[in-house]
DSSP file (Angstrom, degrees, kcal/mol; ACC not computed):
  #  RESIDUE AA STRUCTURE BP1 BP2  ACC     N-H-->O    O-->H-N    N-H-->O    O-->H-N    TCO  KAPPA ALPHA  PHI   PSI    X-CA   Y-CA   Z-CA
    1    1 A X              0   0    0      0, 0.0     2,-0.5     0, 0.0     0, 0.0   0.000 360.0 360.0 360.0 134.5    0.0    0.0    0.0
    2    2 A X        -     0   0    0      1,-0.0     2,-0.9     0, 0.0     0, 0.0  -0.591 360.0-158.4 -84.5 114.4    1.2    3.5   -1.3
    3    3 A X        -     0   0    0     -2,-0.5    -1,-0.0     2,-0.0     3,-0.0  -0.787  19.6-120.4 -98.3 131.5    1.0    5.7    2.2
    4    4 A X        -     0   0    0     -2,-0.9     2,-0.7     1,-0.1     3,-0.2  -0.063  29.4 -99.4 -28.3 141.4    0.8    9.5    1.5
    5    5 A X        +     0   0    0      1,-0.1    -1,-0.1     2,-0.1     4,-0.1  -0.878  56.7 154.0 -86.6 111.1    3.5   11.7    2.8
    6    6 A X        +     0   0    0     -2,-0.7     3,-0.5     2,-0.1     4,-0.4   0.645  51.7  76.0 -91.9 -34.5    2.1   13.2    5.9
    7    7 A X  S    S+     0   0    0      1,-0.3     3,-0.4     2,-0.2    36,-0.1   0.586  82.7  61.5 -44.5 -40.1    5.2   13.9    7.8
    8    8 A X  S >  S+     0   0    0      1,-0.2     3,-3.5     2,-0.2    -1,-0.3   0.832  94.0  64.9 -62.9 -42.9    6.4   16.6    6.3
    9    9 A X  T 3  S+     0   0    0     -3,-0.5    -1,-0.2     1,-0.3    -2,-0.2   0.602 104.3  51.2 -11.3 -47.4    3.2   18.6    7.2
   10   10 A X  T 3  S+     0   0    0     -4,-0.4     2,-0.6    -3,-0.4    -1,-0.3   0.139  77.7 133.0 -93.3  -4.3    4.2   18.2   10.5
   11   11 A X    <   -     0   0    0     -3,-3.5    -3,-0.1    32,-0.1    29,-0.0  -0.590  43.9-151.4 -75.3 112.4    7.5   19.4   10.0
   12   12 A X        +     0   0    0     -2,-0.6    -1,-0.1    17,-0.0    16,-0.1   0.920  36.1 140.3 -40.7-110.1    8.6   22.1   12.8
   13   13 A X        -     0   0    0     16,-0.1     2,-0.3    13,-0.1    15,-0.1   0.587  53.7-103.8  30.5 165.4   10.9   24.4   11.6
   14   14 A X        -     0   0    0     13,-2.5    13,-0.4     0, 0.0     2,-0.4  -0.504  31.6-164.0 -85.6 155.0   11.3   27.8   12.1
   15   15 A X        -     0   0    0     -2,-0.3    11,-0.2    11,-0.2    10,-0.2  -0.792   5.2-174.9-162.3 128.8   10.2   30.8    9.1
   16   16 A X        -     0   0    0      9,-1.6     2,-0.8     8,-0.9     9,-0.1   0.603  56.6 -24.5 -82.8-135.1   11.2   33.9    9.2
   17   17 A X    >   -     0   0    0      7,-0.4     3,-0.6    -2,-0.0     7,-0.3  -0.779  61.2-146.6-112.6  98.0   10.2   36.6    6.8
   18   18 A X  T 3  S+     0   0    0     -2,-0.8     3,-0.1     1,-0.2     5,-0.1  -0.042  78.8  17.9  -7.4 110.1    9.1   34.9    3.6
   19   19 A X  T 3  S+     0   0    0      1,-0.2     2,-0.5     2,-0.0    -1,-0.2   0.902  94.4 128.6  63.0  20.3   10.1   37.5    0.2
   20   20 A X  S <  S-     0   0    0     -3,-0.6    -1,-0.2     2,-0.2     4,-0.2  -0.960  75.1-108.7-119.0 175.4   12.2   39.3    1.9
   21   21 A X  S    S+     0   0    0     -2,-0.5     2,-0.3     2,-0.1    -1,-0.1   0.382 102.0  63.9 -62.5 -19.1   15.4   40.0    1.0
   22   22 A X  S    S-     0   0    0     -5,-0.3    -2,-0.2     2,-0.0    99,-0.1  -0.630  88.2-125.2-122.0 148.3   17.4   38.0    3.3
   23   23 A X        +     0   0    0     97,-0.3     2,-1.7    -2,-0.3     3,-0.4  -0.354  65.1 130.1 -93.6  31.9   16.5   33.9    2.6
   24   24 A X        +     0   0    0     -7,-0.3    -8,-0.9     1,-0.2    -7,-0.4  -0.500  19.7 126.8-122.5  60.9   15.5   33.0    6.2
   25   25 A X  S    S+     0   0    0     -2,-1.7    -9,-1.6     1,-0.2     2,-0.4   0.967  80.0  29.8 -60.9 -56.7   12.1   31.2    5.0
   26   26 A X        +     0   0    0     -3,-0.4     2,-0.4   -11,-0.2   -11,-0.2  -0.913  58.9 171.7-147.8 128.3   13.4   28.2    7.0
   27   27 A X        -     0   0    0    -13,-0.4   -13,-2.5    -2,-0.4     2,-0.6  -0.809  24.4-138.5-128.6 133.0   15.3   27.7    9.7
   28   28 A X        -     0   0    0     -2,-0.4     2,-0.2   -15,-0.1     5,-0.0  -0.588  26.2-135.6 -94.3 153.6   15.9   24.0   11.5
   29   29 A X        -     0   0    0     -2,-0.6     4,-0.3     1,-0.1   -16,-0.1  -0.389  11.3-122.6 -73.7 148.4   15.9   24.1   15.2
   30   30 A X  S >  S+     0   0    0      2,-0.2     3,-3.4     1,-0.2     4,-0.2   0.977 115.2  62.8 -59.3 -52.6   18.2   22.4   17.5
   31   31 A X  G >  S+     0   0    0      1,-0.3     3,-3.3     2,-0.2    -1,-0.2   0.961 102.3  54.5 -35.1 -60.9   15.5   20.8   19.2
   32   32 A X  G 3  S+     0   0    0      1,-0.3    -1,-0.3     4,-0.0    -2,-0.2   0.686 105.2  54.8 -48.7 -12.7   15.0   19.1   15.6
   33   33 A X  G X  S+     0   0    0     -3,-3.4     3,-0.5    -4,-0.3    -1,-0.3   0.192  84.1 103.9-105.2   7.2   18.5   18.0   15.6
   34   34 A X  T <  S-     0   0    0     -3,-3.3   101,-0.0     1,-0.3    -3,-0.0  -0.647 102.4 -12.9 -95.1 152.5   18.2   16.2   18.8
   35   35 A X  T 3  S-     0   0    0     -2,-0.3     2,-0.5     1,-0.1    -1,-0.3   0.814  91.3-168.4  24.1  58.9   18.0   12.4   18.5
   36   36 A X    <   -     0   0    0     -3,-0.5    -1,-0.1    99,-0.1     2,-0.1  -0.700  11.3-148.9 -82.3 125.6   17.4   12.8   14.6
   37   37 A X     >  -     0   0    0     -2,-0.5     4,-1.5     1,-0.1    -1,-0.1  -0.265  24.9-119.7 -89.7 166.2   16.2    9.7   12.7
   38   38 A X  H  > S+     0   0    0      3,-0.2     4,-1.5    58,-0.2     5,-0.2   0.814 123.3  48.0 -78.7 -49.7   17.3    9.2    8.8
   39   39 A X  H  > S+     0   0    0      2,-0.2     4,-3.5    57,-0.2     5,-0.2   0.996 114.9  46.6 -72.8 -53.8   13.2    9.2    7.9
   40   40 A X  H  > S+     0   0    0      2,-0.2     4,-2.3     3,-0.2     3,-0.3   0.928 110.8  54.2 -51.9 -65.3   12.8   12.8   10.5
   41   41 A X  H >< S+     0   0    0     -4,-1.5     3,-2.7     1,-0.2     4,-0.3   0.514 110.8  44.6 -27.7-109.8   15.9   14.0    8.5
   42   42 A X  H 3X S+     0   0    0     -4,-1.5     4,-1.9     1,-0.3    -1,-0.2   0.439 111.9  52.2 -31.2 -41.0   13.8   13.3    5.1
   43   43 A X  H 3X S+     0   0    0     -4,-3.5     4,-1.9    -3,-0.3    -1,-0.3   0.978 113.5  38.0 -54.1 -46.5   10.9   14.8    6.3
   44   44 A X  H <X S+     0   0    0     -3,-2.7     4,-3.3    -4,-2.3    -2,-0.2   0.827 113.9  59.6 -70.4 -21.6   12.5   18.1    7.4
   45   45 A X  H  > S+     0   0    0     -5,-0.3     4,-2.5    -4,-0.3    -1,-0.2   0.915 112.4  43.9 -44.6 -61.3   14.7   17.7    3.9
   46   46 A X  H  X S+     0   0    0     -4,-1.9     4,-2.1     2,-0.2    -2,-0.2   0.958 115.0  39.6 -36.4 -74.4   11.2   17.8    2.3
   47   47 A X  H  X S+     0   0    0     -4,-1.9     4,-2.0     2,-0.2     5,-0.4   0.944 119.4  55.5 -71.5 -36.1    9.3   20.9    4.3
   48   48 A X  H  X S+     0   0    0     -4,-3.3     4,-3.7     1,-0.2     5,-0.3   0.988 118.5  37.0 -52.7 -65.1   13.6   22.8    3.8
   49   49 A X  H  X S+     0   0    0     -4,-2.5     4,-2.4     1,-0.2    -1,-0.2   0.853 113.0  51.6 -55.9 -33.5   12.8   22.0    0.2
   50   50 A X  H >X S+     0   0    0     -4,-2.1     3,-2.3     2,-0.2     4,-0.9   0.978 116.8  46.4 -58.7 -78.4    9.0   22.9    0.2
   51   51 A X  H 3X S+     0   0    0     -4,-2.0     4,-1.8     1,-0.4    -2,-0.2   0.611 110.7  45.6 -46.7 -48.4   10.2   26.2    1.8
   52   52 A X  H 3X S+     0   0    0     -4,-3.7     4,-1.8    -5,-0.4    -1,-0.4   0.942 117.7  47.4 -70.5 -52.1   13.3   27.1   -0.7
   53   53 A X  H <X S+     0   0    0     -4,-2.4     4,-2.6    -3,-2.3    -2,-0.3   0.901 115.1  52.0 -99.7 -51.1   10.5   26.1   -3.9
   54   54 A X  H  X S+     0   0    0     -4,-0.9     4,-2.2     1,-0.2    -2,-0.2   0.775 110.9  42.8 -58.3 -44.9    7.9   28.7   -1.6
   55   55 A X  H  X S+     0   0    0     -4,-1.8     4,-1.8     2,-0.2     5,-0.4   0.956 113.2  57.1 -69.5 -49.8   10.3   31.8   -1.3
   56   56 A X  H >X S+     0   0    0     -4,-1.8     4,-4.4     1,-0.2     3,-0.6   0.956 109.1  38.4 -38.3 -51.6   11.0   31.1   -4.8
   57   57 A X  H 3X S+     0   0    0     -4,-2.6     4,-2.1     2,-0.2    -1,-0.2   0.815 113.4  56.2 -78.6 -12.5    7.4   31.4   -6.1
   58   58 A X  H 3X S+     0   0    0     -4,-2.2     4,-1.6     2,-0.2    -1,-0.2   0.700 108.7  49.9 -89.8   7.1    6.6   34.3   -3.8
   59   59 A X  H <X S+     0   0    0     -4,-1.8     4,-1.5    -3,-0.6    -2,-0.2   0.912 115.6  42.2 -84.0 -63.5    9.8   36.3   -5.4
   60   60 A X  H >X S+     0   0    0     -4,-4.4     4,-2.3    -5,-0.4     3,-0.9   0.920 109.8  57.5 -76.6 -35.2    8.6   35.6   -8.7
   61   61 A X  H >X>S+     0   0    0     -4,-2.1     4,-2.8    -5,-0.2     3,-0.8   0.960 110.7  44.7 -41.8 -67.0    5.0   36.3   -7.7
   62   62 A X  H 3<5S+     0   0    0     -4,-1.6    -1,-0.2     1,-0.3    -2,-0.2   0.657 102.0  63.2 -69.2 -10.4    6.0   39.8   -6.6
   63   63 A X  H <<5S+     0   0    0     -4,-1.5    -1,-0.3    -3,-0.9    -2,-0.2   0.938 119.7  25.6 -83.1 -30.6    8.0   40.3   -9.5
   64   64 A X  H <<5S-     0   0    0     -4,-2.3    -2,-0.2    -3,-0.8    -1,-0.2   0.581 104.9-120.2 -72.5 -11.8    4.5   40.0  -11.6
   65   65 A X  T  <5 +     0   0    0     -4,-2.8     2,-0.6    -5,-0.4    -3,-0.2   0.994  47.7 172.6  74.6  63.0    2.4   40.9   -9.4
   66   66 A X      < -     0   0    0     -5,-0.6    -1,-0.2     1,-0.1    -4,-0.1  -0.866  33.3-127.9-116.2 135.1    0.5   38.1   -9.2
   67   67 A X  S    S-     0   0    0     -2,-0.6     2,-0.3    -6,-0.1    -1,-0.1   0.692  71.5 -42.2  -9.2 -77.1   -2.5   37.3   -6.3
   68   68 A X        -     0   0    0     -7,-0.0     2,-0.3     2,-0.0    -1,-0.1  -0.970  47.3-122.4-169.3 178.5   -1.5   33.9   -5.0
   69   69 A X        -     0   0    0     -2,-0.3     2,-1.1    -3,-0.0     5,-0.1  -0.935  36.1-100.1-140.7 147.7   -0.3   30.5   -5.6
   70   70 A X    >>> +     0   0    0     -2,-0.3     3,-2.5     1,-0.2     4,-0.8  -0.411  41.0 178.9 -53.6  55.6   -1.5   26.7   -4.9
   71   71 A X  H >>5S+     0   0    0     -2,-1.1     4,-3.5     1,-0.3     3,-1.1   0.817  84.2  46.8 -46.3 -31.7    0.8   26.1   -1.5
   72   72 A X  H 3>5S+     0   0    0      1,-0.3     4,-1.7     2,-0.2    -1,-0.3   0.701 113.4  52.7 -96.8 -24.3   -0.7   22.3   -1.0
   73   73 A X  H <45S+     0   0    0     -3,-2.5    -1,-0.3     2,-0.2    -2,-0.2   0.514 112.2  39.9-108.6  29.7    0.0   21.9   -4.9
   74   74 A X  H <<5S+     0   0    0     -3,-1.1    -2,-0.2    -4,-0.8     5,-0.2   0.434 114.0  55.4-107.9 -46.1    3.9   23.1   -4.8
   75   75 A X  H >X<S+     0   0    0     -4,-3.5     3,-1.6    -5,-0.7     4,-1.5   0.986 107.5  53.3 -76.7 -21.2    4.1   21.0   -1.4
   76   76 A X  H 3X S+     0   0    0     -4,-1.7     4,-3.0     1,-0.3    -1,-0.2   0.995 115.3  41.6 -46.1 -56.6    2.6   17.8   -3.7
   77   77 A X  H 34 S+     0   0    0      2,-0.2    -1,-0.3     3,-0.2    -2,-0.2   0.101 103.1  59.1 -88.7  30.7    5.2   18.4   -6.0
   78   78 A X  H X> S+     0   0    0     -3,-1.6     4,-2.0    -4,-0.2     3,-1.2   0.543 109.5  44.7-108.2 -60.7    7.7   18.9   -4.1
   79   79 A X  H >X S+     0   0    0     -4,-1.5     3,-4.1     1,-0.3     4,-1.6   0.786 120.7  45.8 -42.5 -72.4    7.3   15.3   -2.3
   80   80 A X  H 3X S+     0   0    0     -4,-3.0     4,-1.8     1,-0.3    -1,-0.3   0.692 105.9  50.0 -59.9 -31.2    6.9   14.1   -5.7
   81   81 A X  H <> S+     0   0    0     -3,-1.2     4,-1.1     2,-0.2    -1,-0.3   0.643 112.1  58.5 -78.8 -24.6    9.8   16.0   -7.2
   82   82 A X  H <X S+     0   0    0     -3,-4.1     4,-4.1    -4,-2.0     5,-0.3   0.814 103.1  51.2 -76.4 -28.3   11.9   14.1   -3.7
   83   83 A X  H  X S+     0   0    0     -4,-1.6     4,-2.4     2,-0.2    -2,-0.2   0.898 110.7  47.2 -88.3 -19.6   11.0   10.4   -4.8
   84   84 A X  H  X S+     0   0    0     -4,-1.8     4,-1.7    -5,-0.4    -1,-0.2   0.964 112.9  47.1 -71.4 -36.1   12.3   11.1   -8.1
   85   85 A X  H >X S+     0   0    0     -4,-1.1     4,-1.9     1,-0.2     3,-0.9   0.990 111.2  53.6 -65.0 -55.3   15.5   12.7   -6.5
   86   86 A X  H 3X>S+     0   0    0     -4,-4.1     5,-1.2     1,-0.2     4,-0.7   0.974 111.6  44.8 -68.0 -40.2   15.6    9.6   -4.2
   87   87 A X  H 3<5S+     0   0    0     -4,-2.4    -1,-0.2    -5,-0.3     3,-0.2   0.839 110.2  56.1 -57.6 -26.1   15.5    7.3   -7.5
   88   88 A X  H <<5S+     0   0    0     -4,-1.7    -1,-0.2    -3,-0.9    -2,-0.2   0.871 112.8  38.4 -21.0 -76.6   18.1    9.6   -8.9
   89   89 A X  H  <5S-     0   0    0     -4,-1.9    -1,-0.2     2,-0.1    -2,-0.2   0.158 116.8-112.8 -96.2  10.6   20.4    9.0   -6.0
   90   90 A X  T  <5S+     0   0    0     -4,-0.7     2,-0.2    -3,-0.2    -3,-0.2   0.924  76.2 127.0  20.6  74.3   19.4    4.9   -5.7
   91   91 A X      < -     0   0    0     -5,-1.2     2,-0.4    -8,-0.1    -1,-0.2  -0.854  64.1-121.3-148.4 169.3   17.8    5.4   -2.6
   92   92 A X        -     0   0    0      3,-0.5     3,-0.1    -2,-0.2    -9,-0.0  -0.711   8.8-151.8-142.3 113.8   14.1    4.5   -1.2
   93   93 A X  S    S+     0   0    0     -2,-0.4     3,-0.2     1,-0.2    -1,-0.1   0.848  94.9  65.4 -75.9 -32.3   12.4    7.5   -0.2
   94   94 A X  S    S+     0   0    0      1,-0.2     2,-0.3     2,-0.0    -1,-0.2   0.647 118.4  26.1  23.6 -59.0   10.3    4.8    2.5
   95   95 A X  S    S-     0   0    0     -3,-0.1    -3,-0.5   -56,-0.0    -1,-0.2  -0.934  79.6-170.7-133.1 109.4   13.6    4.3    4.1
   96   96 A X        -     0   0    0     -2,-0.3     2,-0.2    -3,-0.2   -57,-0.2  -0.419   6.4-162.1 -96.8 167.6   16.4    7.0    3.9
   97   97 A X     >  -     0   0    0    -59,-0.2     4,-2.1    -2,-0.1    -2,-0.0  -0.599  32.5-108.3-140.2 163.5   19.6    6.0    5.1
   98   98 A X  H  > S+     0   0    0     -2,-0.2     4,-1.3     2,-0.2    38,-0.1   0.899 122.6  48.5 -66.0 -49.3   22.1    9.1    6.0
   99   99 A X  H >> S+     0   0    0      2,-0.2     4,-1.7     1,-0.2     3,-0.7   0.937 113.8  46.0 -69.0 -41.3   24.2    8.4    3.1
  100  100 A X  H 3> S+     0   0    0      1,-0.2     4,-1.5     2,-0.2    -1,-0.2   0.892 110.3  57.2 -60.0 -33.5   21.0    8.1    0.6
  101  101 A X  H 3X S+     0   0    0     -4,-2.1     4,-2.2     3,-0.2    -1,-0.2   0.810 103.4  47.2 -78.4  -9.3   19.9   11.0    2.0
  102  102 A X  H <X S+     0   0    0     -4,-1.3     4,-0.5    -3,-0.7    39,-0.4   0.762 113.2  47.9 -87.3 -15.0   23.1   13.1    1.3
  103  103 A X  H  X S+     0   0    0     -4,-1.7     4,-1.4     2,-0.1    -1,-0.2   0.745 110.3  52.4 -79.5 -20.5   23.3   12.0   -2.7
  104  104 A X  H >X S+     0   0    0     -4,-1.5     3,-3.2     1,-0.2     4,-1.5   0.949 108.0  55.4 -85.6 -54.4   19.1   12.9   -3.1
  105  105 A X  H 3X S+     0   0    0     -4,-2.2     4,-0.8     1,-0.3    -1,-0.2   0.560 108.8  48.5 -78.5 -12.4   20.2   16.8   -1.3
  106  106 A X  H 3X S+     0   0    0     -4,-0.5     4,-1.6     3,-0.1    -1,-0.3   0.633 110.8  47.2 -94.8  -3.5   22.9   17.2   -4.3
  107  107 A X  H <X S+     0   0    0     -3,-3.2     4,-3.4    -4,-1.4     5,-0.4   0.827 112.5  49.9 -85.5 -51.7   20.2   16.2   -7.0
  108  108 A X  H >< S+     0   0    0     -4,-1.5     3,-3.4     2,-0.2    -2,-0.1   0.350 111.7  48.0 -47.3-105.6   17.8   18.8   -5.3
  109  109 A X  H 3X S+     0   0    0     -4,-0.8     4,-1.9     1,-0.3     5,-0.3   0.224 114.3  47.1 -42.4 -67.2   20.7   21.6   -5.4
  110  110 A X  H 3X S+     0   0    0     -4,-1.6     4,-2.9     1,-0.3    -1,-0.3   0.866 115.5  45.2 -52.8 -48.6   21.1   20.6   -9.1
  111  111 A X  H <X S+     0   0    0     -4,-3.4     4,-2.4    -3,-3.4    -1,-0.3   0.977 110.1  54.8 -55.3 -53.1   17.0   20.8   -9.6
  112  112 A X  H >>>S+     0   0    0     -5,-0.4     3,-2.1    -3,-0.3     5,-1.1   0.967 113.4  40.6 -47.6 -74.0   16.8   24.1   -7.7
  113  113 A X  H ><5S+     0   0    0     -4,-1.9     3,-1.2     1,-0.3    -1,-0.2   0.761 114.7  53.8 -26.5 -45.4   19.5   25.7  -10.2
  114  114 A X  H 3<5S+     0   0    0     -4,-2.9    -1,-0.3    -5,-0.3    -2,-0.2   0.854 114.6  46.7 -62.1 -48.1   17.8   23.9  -13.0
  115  115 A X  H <<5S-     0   0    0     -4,-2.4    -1,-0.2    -3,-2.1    -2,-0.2   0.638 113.8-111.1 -20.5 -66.2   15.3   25.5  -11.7
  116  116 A X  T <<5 +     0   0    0     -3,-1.2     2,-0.3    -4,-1.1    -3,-0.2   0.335  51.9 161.7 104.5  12.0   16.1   29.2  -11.0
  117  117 A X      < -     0   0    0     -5,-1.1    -1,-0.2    -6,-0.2     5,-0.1  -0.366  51.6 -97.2 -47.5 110.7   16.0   28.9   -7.5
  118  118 A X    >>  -     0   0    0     -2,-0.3     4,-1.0     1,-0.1     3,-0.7  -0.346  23.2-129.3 -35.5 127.1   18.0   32.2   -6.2
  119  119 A X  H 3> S+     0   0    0      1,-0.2     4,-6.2     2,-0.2     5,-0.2   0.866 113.7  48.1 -41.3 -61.3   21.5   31.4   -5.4
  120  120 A X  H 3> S+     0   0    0      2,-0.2     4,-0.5     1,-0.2   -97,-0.3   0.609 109.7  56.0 -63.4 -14.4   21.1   33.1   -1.8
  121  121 A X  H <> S+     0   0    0     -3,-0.7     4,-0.9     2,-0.1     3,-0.3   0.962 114.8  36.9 -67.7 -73.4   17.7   30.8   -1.5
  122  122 A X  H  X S+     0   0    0     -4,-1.0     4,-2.1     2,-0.3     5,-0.3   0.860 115.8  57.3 -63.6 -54.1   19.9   27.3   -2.3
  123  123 A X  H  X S+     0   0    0     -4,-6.2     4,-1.1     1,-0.2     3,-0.5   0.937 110.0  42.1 -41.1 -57.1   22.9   28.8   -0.1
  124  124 A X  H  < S+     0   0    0     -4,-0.5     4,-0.5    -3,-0.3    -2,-0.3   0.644 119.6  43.1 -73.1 -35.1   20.6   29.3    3.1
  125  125 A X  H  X S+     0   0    0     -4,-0.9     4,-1.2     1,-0.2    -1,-0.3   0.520 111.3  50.6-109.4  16.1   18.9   26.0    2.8
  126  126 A X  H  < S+     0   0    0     -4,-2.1     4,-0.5    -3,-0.5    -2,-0.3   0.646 108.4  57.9 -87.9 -12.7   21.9   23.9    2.0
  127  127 A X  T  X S+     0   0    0     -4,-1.1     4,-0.9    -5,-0.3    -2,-0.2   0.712 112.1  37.8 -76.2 -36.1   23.3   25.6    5.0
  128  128 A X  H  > S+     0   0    0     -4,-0.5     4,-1.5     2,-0.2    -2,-0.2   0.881 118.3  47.5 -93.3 -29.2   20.4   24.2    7.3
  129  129 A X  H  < S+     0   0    0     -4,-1.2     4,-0.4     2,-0.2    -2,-0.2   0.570 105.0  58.3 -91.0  -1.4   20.1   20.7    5.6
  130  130 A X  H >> S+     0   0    0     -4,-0.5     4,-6.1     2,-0.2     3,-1.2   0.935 103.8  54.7 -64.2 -47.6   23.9   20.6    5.9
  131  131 A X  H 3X S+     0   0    0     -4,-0.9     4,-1.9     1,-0.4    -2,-0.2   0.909 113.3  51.0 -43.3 -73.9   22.9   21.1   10.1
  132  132 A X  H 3< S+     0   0    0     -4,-1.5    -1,-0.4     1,-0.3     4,-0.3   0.441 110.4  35.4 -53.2 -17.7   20.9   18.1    9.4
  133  133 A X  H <>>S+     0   0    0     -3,-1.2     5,-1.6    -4,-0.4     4,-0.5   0.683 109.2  64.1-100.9 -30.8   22.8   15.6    7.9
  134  134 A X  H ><5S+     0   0    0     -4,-6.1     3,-2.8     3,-0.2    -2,-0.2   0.979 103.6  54.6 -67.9 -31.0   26.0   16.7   10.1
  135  135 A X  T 3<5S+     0   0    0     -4,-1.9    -1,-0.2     1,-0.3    -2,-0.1   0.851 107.4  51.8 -35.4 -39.4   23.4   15.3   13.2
  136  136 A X  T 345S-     0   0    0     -4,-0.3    -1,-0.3    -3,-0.3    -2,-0.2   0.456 125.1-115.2 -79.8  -4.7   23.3   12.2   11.0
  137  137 A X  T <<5S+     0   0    0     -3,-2.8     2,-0.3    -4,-0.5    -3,-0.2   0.537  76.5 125.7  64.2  14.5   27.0   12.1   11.0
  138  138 A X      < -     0   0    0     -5,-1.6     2,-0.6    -8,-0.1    -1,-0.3  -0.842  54.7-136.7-120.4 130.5   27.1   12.7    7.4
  139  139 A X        -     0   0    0     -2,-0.3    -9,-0.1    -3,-0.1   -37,-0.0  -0.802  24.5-120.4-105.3 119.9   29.0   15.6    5.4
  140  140 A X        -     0   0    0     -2,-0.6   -37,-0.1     1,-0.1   -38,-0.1  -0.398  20.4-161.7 -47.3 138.8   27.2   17.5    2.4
  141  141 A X              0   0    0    -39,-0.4    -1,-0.1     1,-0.1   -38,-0.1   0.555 360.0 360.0 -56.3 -39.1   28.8   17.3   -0.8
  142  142 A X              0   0    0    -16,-0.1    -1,-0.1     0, 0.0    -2,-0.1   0.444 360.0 360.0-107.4 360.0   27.6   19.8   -2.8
């Protein structure tokens, strides 16, 4: 049975001030780093990523001026846009491991660019999901 990703939903973190100039949508707490699982890691890897994809579109929103945006159908595709990164990195988004999870955070970096993700967006949350993986014992790559 295919279970929905719910976890992320739930994901703590901190956010600051959204579309402003400084990137500090989302920031993980030390309490989140305490006794951190591989699957908590992937969730908050998920809401970091939700968060980085969310600053984007409300930058680009302001730059058109446009009303508002689908949040529940960017956070769909962003879990979906993670199990392809975990297939990517031949690793089972079901069960992260620390090392699986540090090859799927350089195909997201690569997707963000691909993207258009602001540089100062990708810095600031490779900086916090670095926080997380170093918890895991595991050093970012990218």
């Amino acid at each position: 049975m295919k279970r929905e990703h719910r976890e992320a939903e739930g994901a703590i973190g901190r956010r600051g001030a959204v579309g402003s100039t400084a990137p500090t949508c989302w920031l993980v707490s030390e309490a989140e780093l305490r006794s951190l699982t591989a699957s908590r890691a992937r969730d908050l890897i998920v809401e970091c990523f939700f968060q980085a994809q969310r600053e984007t579109f409300v930058r680009a929103k302001q730059r058109v001026a446009a009303r508002s945006f689908d949040e529940q159908a960017i956070r769909s595709a962003i879990v979906a846009a993670m199990r392809v990164a975990f297939r990517e990195a031949q690793g089972d988004f079901e069960r992260p491991t620390s090392d699986s999870l540090a090859r799927v955070v350089d195909v997201l970096v690569r997707k963000s660019e691909a993207w258009g993700t602001p540089a100062d967006v990708i810095d600031h949350h490779r900086v916090q999901v670095a926080r997380l993986l170093a918890a895991l014992g595991v050093r970012l790559t990218s």
